[in-house]
TITOR-119817 format. One line per field, with one value per residue (C-alpha): x, y negated, z. Coordinates in steps of 0.001 Angstrom, whole numbers. Layout:
REM TITOR-119817
x (X,...)
y (Y,...)
z (Z,...)
***
This chain:
REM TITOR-119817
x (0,2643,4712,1548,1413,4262,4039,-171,1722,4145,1119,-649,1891,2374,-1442,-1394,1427,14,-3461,-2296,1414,4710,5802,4390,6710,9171,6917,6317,10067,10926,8249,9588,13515,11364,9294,11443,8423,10884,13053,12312,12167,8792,7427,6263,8120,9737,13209,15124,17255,13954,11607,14313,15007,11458,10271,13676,13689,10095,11410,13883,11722,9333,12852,13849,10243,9259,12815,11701,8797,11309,14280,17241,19265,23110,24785,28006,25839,24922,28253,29475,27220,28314,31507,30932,28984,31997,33868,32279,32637,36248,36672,33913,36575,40001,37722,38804,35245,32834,29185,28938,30629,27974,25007,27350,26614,22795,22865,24302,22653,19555,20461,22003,18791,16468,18323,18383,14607,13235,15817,14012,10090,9812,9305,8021,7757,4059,5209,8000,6046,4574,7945,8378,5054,6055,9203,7517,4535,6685,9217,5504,4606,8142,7232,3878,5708,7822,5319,3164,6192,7730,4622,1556,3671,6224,9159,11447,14444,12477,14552,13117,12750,16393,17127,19129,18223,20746,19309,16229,16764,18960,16252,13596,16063,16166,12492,11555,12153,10183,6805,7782,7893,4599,2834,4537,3706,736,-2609,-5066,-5911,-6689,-2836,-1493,-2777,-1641,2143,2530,566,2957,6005,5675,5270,8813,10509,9238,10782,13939,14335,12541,15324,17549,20455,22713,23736,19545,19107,21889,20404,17637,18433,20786,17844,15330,17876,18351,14847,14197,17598,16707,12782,13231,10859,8229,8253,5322,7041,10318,7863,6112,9560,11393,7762,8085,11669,11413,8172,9899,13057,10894,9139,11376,11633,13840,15575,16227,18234,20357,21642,21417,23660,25935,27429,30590,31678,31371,34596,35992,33356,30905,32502,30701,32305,35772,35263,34405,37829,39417,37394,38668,42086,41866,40207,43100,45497,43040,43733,47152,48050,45576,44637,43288,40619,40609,39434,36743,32903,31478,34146,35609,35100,36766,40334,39542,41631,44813,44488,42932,45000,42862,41964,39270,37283,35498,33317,31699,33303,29710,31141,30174,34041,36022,33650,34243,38169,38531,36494,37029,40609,40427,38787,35418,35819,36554,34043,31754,33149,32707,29098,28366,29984,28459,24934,25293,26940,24495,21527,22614,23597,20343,18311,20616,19043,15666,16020,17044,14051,11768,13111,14102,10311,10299,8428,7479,11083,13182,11702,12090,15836,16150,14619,16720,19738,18453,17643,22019,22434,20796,22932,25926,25935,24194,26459,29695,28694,27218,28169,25242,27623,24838,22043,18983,17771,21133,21132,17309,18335,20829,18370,15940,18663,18881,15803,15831,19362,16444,13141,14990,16841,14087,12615,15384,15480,11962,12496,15685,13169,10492,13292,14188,10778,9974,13395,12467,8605,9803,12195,9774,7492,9966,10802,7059,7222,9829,8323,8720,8843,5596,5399,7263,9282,12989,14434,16046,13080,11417,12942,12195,9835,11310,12299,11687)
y (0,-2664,-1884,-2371,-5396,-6679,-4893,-7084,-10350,-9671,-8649,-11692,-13816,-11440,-11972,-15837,-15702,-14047,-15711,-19283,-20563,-18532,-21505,-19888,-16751,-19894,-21291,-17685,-16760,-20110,-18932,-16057,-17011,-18917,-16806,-13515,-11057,-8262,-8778,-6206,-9575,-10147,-6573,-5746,-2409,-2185,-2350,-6338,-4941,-2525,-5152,-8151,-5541,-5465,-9172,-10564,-7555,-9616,-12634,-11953,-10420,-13680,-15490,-13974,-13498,-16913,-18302,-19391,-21459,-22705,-23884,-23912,-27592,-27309,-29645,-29799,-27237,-24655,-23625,-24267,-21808,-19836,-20122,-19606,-16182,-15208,-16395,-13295,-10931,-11338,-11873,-8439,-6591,-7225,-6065,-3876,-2291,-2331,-1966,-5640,-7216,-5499,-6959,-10640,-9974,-9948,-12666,-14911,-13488,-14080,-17878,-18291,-16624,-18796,-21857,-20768,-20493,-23811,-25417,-23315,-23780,-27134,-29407,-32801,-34243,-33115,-29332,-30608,-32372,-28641,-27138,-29291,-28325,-24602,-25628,-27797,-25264,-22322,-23939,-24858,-21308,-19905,-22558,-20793,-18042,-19113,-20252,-16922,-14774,-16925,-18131,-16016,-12261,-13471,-12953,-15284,-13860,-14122,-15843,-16403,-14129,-13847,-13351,-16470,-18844,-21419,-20548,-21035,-24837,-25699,-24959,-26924,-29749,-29237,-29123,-32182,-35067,-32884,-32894,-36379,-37740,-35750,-37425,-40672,-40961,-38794,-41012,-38890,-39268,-35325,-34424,-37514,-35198,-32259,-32888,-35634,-32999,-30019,-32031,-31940,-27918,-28078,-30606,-28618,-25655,-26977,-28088,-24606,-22757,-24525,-24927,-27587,-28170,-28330,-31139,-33049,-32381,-33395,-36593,-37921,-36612,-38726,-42094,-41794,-41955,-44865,-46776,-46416,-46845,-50186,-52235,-50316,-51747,-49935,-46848,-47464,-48937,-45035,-43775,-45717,-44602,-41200,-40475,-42427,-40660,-37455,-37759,-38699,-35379,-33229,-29950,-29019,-26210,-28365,-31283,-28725,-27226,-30558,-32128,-29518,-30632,-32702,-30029,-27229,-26817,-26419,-25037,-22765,-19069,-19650,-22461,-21555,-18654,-20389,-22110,-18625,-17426,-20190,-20314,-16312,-17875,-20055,-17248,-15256,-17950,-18222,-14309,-13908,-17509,-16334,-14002,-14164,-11206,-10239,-12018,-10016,-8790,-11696,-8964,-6219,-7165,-10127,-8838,-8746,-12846,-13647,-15983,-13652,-10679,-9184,-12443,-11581,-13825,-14892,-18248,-20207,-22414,-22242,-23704,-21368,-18454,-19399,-20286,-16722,-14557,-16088,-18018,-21461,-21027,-20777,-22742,-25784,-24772,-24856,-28715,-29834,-28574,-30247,-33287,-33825,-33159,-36048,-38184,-37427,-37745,-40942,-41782,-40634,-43034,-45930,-45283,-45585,-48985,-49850,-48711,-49930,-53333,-52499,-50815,-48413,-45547,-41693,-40768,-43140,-41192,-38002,-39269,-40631,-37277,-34996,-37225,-37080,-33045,-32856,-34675,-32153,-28955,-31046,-31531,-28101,-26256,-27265,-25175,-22503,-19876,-20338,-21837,-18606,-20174,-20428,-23860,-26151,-24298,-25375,-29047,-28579,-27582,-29978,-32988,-31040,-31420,-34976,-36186,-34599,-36720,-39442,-39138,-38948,-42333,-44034,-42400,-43702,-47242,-47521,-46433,-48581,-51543,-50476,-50383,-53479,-55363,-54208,-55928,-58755,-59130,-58164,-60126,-63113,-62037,-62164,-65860,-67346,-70395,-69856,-72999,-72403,-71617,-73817,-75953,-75701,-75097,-78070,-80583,-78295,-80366,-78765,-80604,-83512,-82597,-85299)
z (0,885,-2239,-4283,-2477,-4022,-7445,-7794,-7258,-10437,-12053,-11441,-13059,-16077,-16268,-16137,-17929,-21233,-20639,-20463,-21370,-20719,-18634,-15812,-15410,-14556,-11644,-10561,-10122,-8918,-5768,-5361,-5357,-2185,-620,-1083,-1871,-2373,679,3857,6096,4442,4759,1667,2045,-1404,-2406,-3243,-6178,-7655,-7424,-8961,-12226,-12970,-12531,-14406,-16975,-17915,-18039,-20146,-22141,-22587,-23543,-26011,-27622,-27113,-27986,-31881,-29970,-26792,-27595,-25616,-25610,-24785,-22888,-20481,-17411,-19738,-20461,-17415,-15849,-17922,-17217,-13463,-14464,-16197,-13081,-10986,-13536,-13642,-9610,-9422,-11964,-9273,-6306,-4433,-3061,-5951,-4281,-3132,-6019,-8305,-5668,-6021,-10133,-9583,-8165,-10256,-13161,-11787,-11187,-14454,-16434,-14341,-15225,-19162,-18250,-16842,-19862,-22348,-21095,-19084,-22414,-20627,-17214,-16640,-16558,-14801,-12337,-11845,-11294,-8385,-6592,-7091,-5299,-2539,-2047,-1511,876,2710,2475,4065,7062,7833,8023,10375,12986,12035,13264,15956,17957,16951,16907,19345,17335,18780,16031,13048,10259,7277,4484,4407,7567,8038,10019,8206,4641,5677,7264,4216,1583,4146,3727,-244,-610,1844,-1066,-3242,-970,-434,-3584,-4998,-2484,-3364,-6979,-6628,-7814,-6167,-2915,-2161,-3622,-1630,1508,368,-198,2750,5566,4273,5596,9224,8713,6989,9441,12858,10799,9924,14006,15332,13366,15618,12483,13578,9328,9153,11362,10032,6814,7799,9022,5950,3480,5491,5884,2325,905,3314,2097,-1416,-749,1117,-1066,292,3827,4713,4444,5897,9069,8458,8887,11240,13862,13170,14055,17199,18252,17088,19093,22197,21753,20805,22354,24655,23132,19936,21598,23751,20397,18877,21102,20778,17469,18398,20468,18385,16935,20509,22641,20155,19481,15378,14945,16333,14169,10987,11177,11541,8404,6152,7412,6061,2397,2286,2268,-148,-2550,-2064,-2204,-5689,-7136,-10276,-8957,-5421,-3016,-5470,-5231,-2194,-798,1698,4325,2833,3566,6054,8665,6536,6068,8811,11468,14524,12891,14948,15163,12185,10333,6908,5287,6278,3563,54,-626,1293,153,-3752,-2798,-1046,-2814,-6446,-6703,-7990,-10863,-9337,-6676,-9557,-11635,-8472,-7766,-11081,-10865,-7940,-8584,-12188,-10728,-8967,-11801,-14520,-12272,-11355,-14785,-15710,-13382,-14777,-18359,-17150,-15202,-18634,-20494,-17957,-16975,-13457,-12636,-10074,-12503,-11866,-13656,-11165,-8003,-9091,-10158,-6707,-5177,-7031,-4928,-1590,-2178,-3311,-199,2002,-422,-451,3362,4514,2216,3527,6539,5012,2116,-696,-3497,-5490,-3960,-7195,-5326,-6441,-10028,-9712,-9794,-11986,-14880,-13761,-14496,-17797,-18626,-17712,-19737,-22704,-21785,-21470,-24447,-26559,-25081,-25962,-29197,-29554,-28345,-31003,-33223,-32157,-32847,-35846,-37492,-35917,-37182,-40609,-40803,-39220,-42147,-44689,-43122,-44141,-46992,-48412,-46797,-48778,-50626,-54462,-57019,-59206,-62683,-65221,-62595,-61914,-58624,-58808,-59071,-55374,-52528,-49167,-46501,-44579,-41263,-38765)
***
C-alpha cells in the first residue's frame, strides 16, 4: 500500500502531464527534489534509487520526444554543468570504493537533467512564475511536516525528508524570497494570503530545526529583501515589527543554540570537528589535485588525512567536500558557478532597469529574489556539504531562462526603434516640398524665417 502510495503520485503527473502541457513533469520533479516522496524519512516504504530511475527515466523520455517542440538555448551554465557532471565521472573513476561514487553519479545526473529540463520547457515568465510556486509550495509542504512529526507524533528527532536537520533549514532559507515575492507581486488578494501565511510555517521551521547556518540564513535573506525593498516603507515597518516581536518570543531552546554561534569553533565538538574534516580535504587535494578522493568517498580514507583521525566527520562544507572529494577542478568549476549566478543575475536586473526606466516591474523582483535566495545557499552552504544540492542548479536555470526573456525584449524594443526610425524618415521624406510643374528650382525660394 505505501509503495503504491508513491508509485499514484508519479502517475498523477504522467497523467497531467500528457493531458495538459509537458511543462508539468518539470513542476512535478521540482516537488519532489522537495518533498522527497521516495526517501524512507517520508514513509512511503519504497526504495530512493527505484523510485528516482522510474520518474527521471520519464522525463527523459518527454525530452527527447518533445525536444523538436522545446528547444534547448546554450549559454556559459549549460556547459558548465556539464563540465561539473563530467567532473564526478572522472573523480567516481580514481575512487577507491565504488558503491557511493555510483550513488554521487545519480545525483548529479539528476540535477544536471532537471536543469536541461526547466531550460528546455519554461518558455516565458508566466510558466516561470509557476515554477516558483512549485518551489515555494513544496518547501511549505516539508514545514507541515515538520510540525506533524515533531509536535503532533512526538518525534522530537524528526529531520526532514532527508534526515538532516541542516538541509532542511537551508532549503527553508532558499524558498523564503520565493513565498515572499509571490505574495509581493501577486494582484489577487486570495494568492497575496496564500504565499505571505505560508512564511511563518517556513521561518518557525527553519528556528525549530535549531540549524545555527539556518538562522543566520535566515536573518541575511530577510535584511536583504528589506535593504533592497526600502521604497516600500510599509514593508520594511512590516519587517522591522516582526523580528522584534519574534526575538521577544522566541523559544527558549532556539536562543540557547542561537547564542551559541561565536563560540562554536571552541566550545561545540561539530564544529571543532568540521575544522578537523577540512584540514583532512586540504590534504586530499594536495596528495591527488586532479581528482581528489573520489565524489562520495571523503570517508573512505579520512583517517589517513585527517589531522585527529578518529574524530570523524563529513566536510559540512560544500568547498572542502568538492576540494577533497574532487581536486580542484570541481571545486573551480563549483566557484565559477556560484559566482556567475550572482553576476548574470545581477547583470540581468541591470538590463531591465534599462528597459523599464528604473520601474520596479514583476522581472526586477524576481531578479532581486533569485539574490536574496544565493544569499541564504551562499551563506548556509559554507557550513554545510550540498555543493549537489537540485535547489542552487534550480536558480541557476531559472537565471537562464531569464538572460532569454529578457533578451528577446530588448530584441523587440531595437526592433520597435528600428521600425519606428524608418517611418519617421519616410514620413519626411514624403514631406519634402517639391517645385511644381514647369518651374525651376532656382526661381522656389524657401519661406522667410523670422
Amino acid at each position: 500500500m505505501k509503495t503504491a502510495l508513491g508509485y499514484l503520485i508519479l502517475l498523477i503527473t504522467l497523467l497531467v502531464v500528457l493531458l495538459r502541457n509537458p511543462r508539468w513533469a518539470v513542476y512535478g520533479m521540482v516537488v519532489c527534489d522537495n518533498v522527497r516522496p521516495g526517501d524512507e524519512h517520508i514513509g512511503f516504504g519504497m526504495e530512493t534509487v527505484r523510485f528516482s530511475i522510474s520518474y527521471y527515466a520519464v522525463a527523459l523520455g518527454f525530452l527527447l520526444i518533445f525536444y523538436r517542440r522545446y528547444r534547448i538555448t546554450s549559454d556559459r551554465f549549460h556547459w558548465t554543468i556539464l563540465f561539473m557532471f563530467l567532473s564526478v565521472v572522472n573523480s567516481a573513476l580514481h575512487a577507491p570504493c565504488w558503491g557511493p561514487a555510483l550513488t554521487q553519479i545519480d545525483n548529479y545526473f539528476k540535477m544536471l537533467l532537471q536543469y536541461y529540463l526547466i531550460c528546455a520547457f519554461i518558455r516565458d515568465e508566466k510558466q516561470m512564475r509557476e515554477l516558483f510556486w512549485a518551489i515555494g509550495l513544496s518547501m511549505f509542504v516539508v514545514s507541515l511536516a515538520f510540525f506533524y512529526n515533531k509536535f503532533y507524533l512526538g518525534l522530537g528527532n524528526w529531520e526532514g525528508a532527508t534526515g538532516d536537520r541542516n538541509e532542511m533549514a537551508m532549503a527553508g532559507v532558499m524558498a523564503v524570497p520565493f513565498l515572499f515575492m509571490l505574495g509581493l507581486t501577486s494582484k489577487m488578494r486570495l494568492t497575496k494570503i496564500i504565499a505571505w501565511g505560508t512564511l511563518p510555517f517556513i521561518a518557525l521551521m527553519i528556528l525549530f530545526s535549531l540549524s545555527r547556518g539556518g538562522m543566520l540564513g535566515l536573518g541575511a535573506v530577510g535584511g536583504y529583501l528589506l535593504y533592497r525593498l526600502h521604497h516600500k516603507r510599509w514593508l520594511v515597518v512590516v519587517g522591522v515589527f516582526s523580528a522584534v516581536v519574534g526575538l521577544l518570543n522566541m523559544p527558549s531552546e532556539v536562543v540557547a543554540r542561537f547564542m551559541t554561534i561565536g563560540s562554536a569553533s571552541k566550545k561545540d565538538a561539530s564544529a571543532i570537528g568540521r575544522l578537523n574534516a577540512w584540514a583532512a580535504a586540504r590534504n586530499m587535494a594536495k596528495d591527488r589535485p586532479l581528482w581528489g578522493m573520489g565524489t562520495g568517498n571523503f570517508l573512505v580514507r579520512f583517517r589517513t588525512y585527517a589531522p585527529v583521525p578518529n574524530d570523524i566527520h563529513v566536510a559540512h562544507s560544500s568547498f572542502y567536500q568538492l576540494l577533497g572529494e574532487q581536486g580542484l577542478p570541481g571545486v573551480g568549476i563549483w566557484i565559477y558557478l556560484v559566482f556567475m549566478l550572482w553576476l548574470v543575475t545581477s547583470w540581468c536586473e541591470i538590463r531591465v532597469q534599462r528597459l523599464e526606466r528604473g520601474q520596479w516591474t514583476d522581472t526586477r523582483y524576481y531578479l532581486v529574489m533569485l539574490k536574496a535566495s544565493w544569499i541564504g545557499y551562499a551563506l548556509c552552504g559554507a557550513f554545510l556539504s550540498q555543493e549537489d544540492m537540485d535547489f542552487f542548479y534550480h536558480l541557476l536555470a531559472i537565471s537562464s531562462r531569464y538572460t532569454v526573456f529578457i533578451g528577446e525584449r530588448e530584441a523587440a524594443v531595437r526592433a520597435e526603434r528600428a521600425a519606428r526610425l524608418a517611418a519617421e524618415k519616410e514620413f519626411n521624406r514624403k514631406q519634402l516640398v517639391l517645385p511644381p510643374a514647369g518651374v525651376s528650382g532656382a526661381s522656389v525660394r524657401p519661406p522667410a524665417m523670422y
